[in-house]
C-alpha positions as CSV (number, residue, x, y, z in Angstrom):
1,X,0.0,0.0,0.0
2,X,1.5,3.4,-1.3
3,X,1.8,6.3,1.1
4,X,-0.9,8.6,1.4
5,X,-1.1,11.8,-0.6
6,X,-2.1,15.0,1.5
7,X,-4.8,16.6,-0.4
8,X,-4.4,19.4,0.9
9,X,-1.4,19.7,-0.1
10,X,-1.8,18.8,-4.0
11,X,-4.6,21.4,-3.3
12,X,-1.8,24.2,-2.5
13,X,0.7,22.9,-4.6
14,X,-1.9,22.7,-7.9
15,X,-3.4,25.8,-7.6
16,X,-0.2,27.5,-7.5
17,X,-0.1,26.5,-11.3
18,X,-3.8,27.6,-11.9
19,X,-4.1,30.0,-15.0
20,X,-6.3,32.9,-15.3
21,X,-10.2,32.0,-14.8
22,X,-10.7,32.5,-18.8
23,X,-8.9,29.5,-19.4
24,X,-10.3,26.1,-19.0
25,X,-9.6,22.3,-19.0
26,X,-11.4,20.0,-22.3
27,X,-14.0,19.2,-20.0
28,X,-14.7,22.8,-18.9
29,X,-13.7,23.0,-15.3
30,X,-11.3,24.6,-14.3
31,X,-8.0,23.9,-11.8
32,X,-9.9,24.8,-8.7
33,X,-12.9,22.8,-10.0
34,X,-10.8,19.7,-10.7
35,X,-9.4,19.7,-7.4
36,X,-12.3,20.4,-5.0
37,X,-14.0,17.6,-7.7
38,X,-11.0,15.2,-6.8
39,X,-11.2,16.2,-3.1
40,X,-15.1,15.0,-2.6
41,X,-14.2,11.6,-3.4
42,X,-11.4,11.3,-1.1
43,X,-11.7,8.8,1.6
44,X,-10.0,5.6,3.9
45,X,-8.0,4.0,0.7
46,X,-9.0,6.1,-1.7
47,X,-5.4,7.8,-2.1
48,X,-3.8,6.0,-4.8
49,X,-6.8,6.7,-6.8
50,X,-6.7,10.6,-6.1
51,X,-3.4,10.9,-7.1
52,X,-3.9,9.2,-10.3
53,X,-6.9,11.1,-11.4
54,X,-4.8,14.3,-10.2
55,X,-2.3,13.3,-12.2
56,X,-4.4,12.3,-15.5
57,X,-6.2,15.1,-15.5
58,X,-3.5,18.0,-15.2
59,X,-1.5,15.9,-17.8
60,X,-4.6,16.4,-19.9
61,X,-4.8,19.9,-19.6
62,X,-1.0,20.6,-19.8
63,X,-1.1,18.9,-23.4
64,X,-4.1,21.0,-24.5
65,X,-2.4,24.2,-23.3
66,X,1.2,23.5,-24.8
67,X,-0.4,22.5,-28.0
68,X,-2.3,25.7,-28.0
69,X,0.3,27.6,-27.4
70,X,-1.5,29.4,-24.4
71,X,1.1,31.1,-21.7
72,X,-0.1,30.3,-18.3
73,X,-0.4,33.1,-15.6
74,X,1.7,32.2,-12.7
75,X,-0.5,32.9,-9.6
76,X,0.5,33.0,-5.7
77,X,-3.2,31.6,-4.8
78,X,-5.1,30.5,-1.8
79,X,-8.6,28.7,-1.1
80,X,-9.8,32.2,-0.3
81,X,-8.7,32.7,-3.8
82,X,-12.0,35.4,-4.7
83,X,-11.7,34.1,-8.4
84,X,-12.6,31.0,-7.9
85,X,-16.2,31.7,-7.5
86,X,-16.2,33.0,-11.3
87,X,-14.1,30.2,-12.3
88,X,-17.2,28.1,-11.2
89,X,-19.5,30.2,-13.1
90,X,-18.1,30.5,-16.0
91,X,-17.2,27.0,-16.3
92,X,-21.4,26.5,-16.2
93,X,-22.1,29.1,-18.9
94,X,-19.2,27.7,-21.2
95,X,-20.6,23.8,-20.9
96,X,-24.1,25.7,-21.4
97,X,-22.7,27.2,-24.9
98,X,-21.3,24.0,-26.0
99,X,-24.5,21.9,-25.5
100,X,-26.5,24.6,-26.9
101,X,-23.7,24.5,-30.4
102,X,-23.1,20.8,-30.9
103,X,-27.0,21.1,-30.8
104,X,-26.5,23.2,-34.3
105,X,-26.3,21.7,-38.0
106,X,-23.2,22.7,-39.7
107,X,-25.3,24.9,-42.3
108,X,-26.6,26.6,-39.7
109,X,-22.9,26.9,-38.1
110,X,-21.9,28.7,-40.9
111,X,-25.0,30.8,-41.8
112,X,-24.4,32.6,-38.3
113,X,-20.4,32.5,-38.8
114,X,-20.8,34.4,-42.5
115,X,-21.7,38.2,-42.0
116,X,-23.3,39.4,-44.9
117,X,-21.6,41.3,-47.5
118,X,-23.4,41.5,-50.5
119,X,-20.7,39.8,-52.7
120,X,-22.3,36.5,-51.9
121,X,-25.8,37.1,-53.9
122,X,-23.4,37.9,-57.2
123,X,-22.4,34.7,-56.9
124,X,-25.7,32.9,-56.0
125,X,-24.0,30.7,-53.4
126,X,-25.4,31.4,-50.2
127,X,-27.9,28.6,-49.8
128,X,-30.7,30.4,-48.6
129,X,-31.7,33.1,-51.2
130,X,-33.7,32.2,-54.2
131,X,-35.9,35.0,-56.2
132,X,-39.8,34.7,-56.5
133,X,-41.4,36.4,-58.9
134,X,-45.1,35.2,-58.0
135,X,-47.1,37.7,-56.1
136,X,-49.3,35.3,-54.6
137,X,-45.9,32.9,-53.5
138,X,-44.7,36.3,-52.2
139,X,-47.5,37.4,-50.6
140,X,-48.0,34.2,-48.4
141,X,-44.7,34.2,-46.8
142,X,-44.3,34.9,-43.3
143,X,-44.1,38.7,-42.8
144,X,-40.0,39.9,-42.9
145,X,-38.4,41.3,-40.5
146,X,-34.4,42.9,-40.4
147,X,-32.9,45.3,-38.7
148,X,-31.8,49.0,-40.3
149,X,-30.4,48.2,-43.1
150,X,-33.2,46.1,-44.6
151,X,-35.7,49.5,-43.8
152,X,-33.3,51.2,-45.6
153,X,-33.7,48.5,-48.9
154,X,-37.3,48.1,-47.9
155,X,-38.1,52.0,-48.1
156,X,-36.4,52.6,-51.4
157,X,-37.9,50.1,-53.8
158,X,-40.8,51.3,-52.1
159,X,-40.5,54.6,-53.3
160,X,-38.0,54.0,-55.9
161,X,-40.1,50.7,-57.4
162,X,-43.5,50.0,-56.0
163,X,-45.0,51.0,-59.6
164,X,-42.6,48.4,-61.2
165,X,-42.8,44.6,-61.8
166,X,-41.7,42.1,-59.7
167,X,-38.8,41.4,-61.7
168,X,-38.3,45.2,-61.8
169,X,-38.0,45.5,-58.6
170,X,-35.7,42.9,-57.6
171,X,-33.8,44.8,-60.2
172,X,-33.7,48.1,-58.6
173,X,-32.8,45.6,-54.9
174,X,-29.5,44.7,-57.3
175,X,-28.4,47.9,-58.3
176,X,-28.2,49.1,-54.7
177,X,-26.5,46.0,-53.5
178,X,-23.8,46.0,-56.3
179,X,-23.2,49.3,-54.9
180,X,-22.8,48.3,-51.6
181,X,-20.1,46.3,-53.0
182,X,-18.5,48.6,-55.7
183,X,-15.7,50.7,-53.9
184,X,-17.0,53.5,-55.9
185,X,-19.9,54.0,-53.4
186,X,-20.4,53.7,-49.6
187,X,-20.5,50.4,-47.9
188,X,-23.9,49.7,-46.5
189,X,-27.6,49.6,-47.6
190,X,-28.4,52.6,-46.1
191,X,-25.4,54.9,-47.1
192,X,-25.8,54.5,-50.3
193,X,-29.1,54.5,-50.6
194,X,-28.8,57.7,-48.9
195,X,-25.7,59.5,-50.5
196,X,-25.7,63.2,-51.8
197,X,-29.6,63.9,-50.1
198,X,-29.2,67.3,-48.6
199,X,-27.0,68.6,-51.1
200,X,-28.6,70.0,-54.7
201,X,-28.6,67.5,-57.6
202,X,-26.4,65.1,-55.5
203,X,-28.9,63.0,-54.0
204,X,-28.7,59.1,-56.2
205,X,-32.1,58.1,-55.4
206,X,-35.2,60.7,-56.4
207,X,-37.2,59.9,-53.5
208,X,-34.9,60.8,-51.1
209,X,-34.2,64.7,-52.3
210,X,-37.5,65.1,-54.1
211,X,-39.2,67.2,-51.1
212,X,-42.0,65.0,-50.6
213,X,-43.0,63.6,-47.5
214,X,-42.2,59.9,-46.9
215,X,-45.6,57.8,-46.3
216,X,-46.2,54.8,-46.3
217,X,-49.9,54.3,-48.2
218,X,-49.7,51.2,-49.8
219,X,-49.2,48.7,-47.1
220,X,-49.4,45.6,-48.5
221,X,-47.0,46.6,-51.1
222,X,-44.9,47.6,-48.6
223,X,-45.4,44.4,-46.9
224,X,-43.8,42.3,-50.0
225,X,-41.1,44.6,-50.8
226,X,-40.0,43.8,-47.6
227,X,-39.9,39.8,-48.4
228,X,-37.8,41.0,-51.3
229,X,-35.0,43.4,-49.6
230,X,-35.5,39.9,-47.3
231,X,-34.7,37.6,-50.0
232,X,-32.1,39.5,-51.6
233,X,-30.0,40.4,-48.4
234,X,-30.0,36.7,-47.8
235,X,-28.1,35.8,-51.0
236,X,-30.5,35.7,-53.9
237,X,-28.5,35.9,-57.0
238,X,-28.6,39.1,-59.3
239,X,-29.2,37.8,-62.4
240,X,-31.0,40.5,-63.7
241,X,-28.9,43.3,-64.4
242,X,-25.6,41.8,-65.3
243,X,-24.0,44.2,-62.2
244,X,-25.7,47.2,-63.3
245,X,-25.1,50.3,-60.6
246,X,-27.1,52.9,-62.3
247,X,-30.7,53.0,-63.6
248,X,-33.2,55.5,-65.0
249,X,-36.7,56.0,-66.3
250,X,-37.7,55.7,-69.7
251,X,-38.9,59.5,-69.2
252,X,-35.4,61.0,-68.6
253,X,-31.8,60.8,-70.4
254,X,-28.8,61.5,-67.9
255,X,-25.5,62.1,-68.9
256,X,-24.1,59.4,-67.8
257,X,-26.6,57.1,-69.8
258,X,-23.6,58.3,-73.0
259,X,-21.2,56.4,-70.5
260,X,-21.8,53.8,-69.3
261,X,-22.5,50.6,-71.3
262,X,-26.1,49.5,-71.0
263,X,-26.8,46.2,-69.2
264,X,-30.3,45.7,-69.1
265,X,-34.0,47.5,-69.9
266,X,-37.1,46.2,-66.9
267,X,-40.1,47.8,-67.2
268,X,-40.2,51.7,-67.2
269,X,-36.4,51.3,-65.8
270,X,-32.8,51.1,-67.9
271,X,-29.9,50.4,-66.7
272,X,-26.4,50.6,-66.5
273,X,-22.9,49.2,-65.2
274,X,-20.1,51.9,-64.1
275,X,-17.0,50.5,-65.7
């Protein structure tokens, strides 16, 4: 029979090692868990076995942090220690998280991993997006919901489009999100949508230097140019415009219409790719 191993001791001596409370063992717990774990199955003959599942479990952790590369605080700690209370906690939460993600499917994973960009719709390879050009598909869709930059998309095909076609105004949707992603314009929905207003003939969007008030009278229209914006800011791919950033009505020529090369004509709208 081996000679008995003070606990207390291997208490003291291991949490002398412990690292800071953010970092924690494979199983979650950290040093001062492990050891008050190890200490409530202490007992007559129960030594031996301590030591061992001491010793296998800070070899465990040792190999996880050298492979990691993590440097270890060095800390001069006692059972009064007033970390270790947060160690505790934390150590819940984190087990919480992980349950809660292995509960996840991997599409999912990476659908909350990818922030949106824009570039991806191009491309139509984000999974999710898909136009519909069926008012009656579109109109039985769950209401959609975004936060401000979707309002922003929403609010200009509704005043830049709600006259159009469906196809026309998944159209106009395109040409603000290829500028989102041109370095020519600003980098979000609502910048660009909103660029030059204030400032005589600057404004890019009619609507929103026109002098009119803003409202909101058609609301079911409103109601499924929001499933649109939706659609589109979810990685629908813009196949309509061949990467048009400009457009204009039939009723007007711009100078910029002797320009730029001509990508597409939808309904009342042309438009046009900056080269």
């Amino acid at each position: 029979m081996g000679t008995a191993l003070p606990v207390g001791g291997v208490y003291r001596r291991f949490t002398k090692l412990r690292v800071s409370f953010t970092i924690f063992c494979p199983l979650g717990m950290s040093f001062v868990e492990l050891l008050k774990f190890v200490q409530r199955g202490t007992g007559p003959g129960m030594d031996r076995m301590v030591g061992r599942r001491v010793g296998a479990a800070f070899a465990a952790c040792v190999l996880m942090w050298a492979g990691a590369g993590v440097a270890q605080d060095v800390t001069a700690s006692s059972s009064t220690d007033p970390t270790s209370g947060i160690n505790i906690r934390l150590s819940s939460l984190m087990g919480d998280e992980r349950v809660a993600l292995q509960a996840l499917t991997p599409d999912r994973l990476r659908q909350i991993g990818t922030p949106y960009t824009g570039r991806a719709g191009r491309r139509g390879s984000r999974r999710g997006g898909r136009e519909i050009y069926d008012a009656a598909r579109l109109d039985a869709m769950p209401r959609a919901r975004g936060n401000r930059q979707w309002q922003c998309l929403t609010e200009a095909l509704y005043f830049e489009a709600r006259g159009e076609s469906i196809r026309g105004q998944y159209a106009v949707a395109e040409v603000i999100l290829n500028r989102v992603d041109s370095r020519n314009y600003p980098d979000s929905i609502c910048a660009v949508v909103n660029e030059g207003t204030g400032r005589r003939n600057a404004c890019q969007f009619t609507y929103t230097c026109d002098g009119r008030p803003e409202r909101v009278t058609e609301r079911a229209m409103h109601r499924r140019l929001g499933k649109i914006a939706r659609i589109m800011m979810d990685g629908a791919p813009r196949s309509l415009t061949q990467g048009a950033t400009h457009y204009h009505t039939t009723a007007v020529r711009p100078r910029w219409a002797r320009v730029y090369p001509r990508t597409a004509r939808i309904g009342s709208h042309i438009f046009y790719r900056r080269t």
